[in-house]
C-alpha positions in Angstrom: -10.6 175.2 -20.3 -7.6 176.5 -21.5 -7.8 179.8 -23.9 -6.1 177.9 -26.7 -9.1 175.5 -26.3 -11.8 177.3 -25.9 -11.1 179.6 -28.8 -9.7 176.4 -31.0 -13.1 174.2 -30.3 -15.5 177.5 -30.6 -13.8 178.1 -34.1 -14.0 174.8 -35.4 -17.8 173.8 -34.1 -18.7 177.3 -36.2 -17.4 176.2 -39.0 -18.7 172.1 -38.7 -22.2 174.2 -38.1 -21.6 176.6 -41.0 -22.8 179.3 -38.6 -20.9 182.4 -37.6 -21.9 182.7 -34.1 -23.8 180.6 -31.1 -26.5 182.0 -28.7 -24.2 180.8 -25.6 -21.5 178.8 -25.3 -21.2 176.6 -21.8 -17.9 175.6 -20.4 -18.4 172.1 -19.4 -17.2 171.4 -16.0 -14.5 173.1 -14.3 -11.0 173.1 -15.0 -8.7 173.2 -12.0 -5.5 173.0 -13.7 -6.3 176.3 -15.4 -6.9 179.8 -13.9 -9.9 181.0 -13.8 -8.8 184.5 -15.2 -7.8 182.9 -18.3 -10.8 180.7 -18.9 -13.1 184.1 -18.4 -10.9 186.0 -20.8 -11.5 183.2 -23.5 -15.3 183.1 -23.2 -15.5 187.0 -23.1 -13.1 187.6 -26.5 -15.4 184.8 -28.1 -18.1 187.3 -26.9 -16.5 190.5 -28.5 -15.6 189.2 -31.7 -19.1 188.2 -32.0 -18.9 184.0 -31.9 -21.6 184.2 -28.8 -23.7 186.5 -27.4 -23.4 185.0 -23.6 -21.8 182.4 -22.1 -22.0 180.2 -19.1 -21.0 177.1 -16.7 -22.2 173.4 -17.1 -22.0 171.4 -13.8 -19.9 173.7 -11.9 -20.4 173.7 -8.2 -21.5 176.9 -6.3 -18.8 178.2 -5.5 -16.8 178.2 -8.5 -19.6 180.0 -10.3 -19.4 182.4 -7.9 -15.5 182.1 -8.3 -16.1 182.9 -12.2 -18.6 186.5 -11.3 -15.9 187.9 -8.6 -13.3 187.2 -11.6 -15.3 189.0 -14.5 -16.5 191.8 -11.7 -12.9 192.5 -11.3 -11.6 192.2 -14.5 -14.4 193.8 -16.4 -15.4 190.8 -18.5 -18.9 189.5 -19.5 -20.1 187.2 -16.6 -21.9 183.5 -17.1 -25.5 183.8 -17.1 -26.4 180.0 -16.9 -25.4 176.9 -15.1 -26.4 173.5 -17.4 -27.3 170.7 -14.3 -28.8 167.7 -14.0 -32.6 167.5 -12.5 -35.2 165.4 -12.4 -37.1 163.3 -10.1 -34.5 161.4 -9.2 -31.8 164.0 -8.8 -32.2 166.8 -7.0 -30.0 167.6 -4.7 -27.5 169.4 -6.1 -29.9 171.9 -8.3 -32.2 172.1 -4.5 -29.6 172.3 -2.1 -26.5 173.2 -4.3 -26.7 176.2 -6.1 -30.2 177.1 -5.2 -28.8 180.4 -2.8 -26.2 181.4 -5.9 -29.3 181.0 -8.5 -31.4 183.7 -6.6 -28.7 186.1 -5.1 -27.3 186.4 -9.1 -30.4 185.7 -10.8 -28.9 183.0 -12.6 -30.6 180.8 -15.2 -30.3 177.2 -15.8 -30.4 174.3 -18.4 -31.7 171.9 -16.7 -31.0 168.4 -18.6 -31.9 164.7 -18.2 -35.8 165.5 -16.8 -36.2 161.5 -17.8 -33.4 160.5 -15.7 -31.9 158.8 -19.2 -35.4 157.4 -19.6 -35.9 155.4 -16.3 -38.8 158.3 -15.6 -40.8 157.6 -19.1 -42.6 154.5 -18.0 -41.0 151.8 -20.3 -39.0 150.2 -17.2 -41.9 149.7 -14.5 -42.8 146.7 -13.1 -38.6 146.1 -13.9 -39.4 146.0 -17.6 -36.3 145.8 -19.6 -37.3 146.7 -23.2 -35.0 145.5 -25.7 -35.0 148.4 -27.9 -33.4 151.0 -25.7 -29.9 152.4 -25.0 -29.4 150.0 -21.5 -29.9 146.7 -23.7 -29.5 147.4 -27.3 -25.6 147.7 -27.0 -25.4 151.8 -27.2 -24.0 152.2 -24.4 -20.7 151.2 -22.9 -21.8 149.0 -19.7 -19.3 150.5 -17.7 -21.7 153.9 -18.2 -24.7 151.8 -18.1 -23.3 150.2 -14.4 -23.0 154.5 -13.6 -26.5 155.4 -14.5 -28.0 152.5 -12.3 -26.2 153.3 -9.6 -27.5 157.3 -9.7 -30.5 156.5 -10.5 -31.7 153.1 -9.1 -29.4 153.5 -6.3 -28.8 150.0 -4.0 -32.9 149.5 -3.0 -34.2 148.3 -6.4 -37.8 147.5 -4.8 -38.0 151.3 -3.3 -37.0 152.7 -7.1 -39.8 150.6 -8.5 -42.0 151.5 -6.2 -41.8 154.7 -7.2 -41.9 154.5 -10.9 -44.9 152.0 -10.4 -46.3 155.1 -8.0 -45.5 157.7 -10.4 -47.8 155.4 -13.3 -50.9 156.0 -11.1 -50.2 159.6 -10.5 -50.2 160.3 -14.5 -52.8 158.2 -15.1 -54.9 160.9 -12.4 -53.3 163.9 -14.1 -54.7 162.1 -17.7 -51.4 162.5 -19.3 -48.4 160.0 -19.6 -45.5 159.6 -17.4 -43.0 161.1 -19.3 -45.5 164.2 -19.5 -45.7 164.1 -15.8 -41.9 164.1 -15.0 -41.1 166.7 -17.6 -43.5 168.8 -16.2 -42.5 168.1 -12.5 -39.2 169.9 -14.1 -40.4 173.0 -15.2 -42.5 174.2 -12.9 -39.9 174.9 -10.5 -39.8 178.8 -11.2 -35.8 178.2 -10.9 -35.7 175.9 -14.0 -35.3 178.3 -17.3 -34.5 175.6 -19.8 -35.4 171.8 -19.9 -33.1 169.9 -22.6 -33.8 166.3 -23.0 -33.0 163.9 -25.9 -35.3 161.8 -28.2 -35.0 159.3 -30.9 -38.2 158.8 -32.4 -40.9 161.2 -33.5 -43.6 160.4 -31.2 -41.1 160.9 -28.1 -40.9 164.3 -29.2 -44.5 165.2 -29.5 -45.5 163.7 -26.1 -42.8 165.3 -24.2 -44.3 168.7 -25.9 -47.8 168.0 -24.0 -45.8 168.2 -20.7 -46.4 171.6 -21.1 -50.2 171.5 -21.0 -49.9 169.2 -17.9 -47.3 171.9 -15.8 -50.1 174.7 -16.8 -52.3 172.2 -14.5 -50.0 171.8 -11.5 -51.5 172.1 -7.7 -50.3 171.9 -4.6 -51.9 168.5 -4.1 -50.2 166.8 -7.0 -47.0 168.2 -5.6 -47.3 166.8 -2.0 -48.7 163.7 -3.8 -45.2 163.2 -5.9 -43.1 164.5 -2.9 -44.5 161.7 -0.3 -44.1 159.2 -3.4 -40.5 159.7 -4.1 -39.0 160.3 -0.2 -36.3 162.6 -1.4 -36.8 166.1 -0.8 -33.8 167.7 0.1 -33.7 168.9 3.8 -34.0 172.8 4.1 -32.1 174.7 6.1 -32.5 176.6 9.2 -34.0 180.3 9.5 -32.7 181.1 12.6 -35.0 184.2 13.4 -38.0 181.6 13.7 -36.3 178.3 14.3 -38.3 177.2 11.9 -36.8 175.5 8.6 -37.0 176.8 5.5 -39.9 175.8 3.1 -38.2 173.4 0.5 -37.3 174.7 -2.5 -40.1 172.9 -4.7 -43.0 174.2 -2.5 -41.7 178.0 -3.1 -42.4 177.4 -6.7 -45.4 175.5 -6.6 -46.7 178.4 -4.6 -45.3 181.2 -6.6 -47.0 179.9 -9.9 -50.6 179.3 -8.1 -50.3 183.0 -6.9 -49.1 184.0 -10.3 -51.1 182.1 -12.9 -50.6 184.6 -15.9 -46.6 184.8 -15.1 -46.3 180.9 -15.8 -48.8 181.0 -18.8 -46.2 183.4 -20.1 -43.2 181.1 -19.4 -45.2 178.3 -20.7 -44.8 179.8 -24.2 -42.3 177.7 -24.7 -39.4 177.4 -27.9 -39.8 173.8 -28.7 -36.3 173.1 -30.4 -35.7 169.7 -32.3 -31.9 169.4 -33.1 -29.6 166.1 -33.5 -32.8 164.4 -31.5 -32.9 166.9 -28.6 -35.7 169.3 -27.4 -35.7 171.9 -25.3 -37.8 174.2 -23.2 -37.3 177.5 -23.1 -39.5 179.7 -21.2 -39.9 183.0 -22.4 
């Protein structure tokens, strides 16, 4: 993340694009061979010649986004306003447990990506179905990635993980809606979650991840607690040491703020459906 980078690969993806500026740029992952003073200086010139109107991190860890605010705070510069991380049902910790303090103390948003968990969380692969028309067995991917995605996402119990998908089928067929719809929508009602970006490559995909919207709008604290004892993998919250009483988690704060605040998340739910290169995302207003 070099200045001669940043400013090289912002100029030439402008002109690839034929557009003279971006809505936000994200620094993917951090670069610890290069100061951090220099990498803030190159997002914020992009910024004041007009390329971007905001930039931001993409799987940075808490404390190098927090390294990146006490940088621009000093120096003057335009600060990140968004972190790009993984989260879905199957990963969680790091967007729970992570950055979850830095994300309210600076009010920073997120784009959240990967809600199907690279389509283990769509319903095609319960019951250990292995269609041959997807990305794991139709030769798209190298199997040295395909080997990494099992392991984050299966992990080493394969009859726990199917369990859960198998679980998950039932719980959408309750809510009336598919199971992509339902783990999409697991996503964004986490008040925490500003943008869900997810990839499709057909048509239909597209349109029935759209619907997960309608199914979020229908959330409760029962389907919550339902999904929750399902998966087993709530991140443990920490201590409040006035009460010596835990924390609630982080996903029963926002189930609870959006049932005590209906009209707020009918508001978010108004969402910019974007279809680019096979991608949608979910902004909420």
């Amino acid at each position: 993340m070099s200045r001669k980078h940043i400013i090289e690969g912002a100029t030439g993806f402008l002109e690839r694009l034929q557009v003279e500026y971006v809505d936000i740029l994200f620094s993917h992952r951090y670069d610890a061979y290069t100061p951090i003073e220099e990498t803030c200086r190159a997002f914020n010139w992009l910024i004041e010649e007009g390329k971007a109107f905001y930039w931001g991190t993409s799987e940075w860890t808490a404390e190098e986004i927090v390294e990146a605010f006490e940088c621009c705070d000093r120096l003057g510069l335009a600060r990140p306003v968004a972190d790009q991380v993984e989260y879905n049902m199957l990963i969680r910790h790091k967007f729970e447990e992570k950055i979850a303090a830095v994300l309210d103390k600076f009010d920073y948003g997120t784009t959240t990506w990967s809600p199907l968990a690279g389509g283990y969380l769509t319903g095609k692969y319960n019951h250990g179905n292995r269609p041959e028309d997807t990305r794991y067995t139709a030769g798209k991917w190298d199997q040295s990635i395909i080997d990494e995605k099992n392991e984050a996402y299966i992990g080493k119990d394969k009859d726990k993980f199917y369990k859960r998908l198998n679980g998950l089928e039932e719980i959408a067929k309750e809510m009336k809606c598919t199971q992509a719809q339902l783990a999409v929508a697991w996503t964004i009602v986490n008040k925490r979650v500003s943008t869900a970006v997810m990839g499709s490559s057909k048509p239909h995909q597209v349109e029935d991840s759209v619907r997960a919207v309608e199914v979020a709008r229908r959330w409760t604290p029962e389907v919550e607690k339902k999904i929750e004892d399902l998966l087993e993998n709530t991140p443990t919250p920490g201590m409040n040491f006035r009460t010596w009483q835990p924390f609630p988690s982080e996903r029963s704060v926002a189930v609870e703020s959006l049932r005590r605040n209906v009209s707020r998340f009918e508001c978010s739910c108004r969402s910019i459906v974007l279809g680019y290169l096979g991608s949608v995302s979910y902004t909420h207003l």
